[in-house]
C-alpha angles and dihedrals in degrees: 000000000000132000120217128186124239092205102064104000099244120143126227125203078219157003095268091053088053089045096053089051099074131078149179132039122309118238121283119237087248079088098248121143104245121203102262109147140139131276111257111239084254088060097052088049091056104037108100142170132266083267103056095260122130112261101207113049116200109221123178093335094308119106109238143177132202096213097117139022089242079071100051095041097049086054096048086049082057096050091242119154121244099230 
């Protein structure tokens, strides 16, 4: 099943793209806000691996990653195609 942030309404093919698609630190227990947010869709474009290849993959409107095998077995569950 997909996972779809509340923050910004995009859906994941899994837990690690979701993962990736945040930035930034958490707040401190001193009760400040922090600057945790979520990566624009720009960013995601434009974020890639220590190879040159992009990090984040865009399959059937849901963001995905092939990081891990979880990803490519949740898409295949949902009978998404790996492109």
């Amino acid at each position: 099943m997909a996972t779809t942030c509340r923050a910004c309404d995009t859906d994941f093919a899994g837990v690690a793209a979701f993962d990736l698609h945040r930035t930034g630190e958490f707040a401190g227990s001193g009760g400040g806000r922090g600057s945790r947010r979520c990566l624009t869709m720009d960013e995601m474009k434009s974020k890639t691996k220590k190879d040159g290849t992009p990090l984040f993959e865009f399959v059937d409107g849901e963001v995905a990653t092939f990081k891990t095998e979880e990803d490519k077995a949740k898409l295949r569950a949902l009978g998404k195609k790996e492109t």
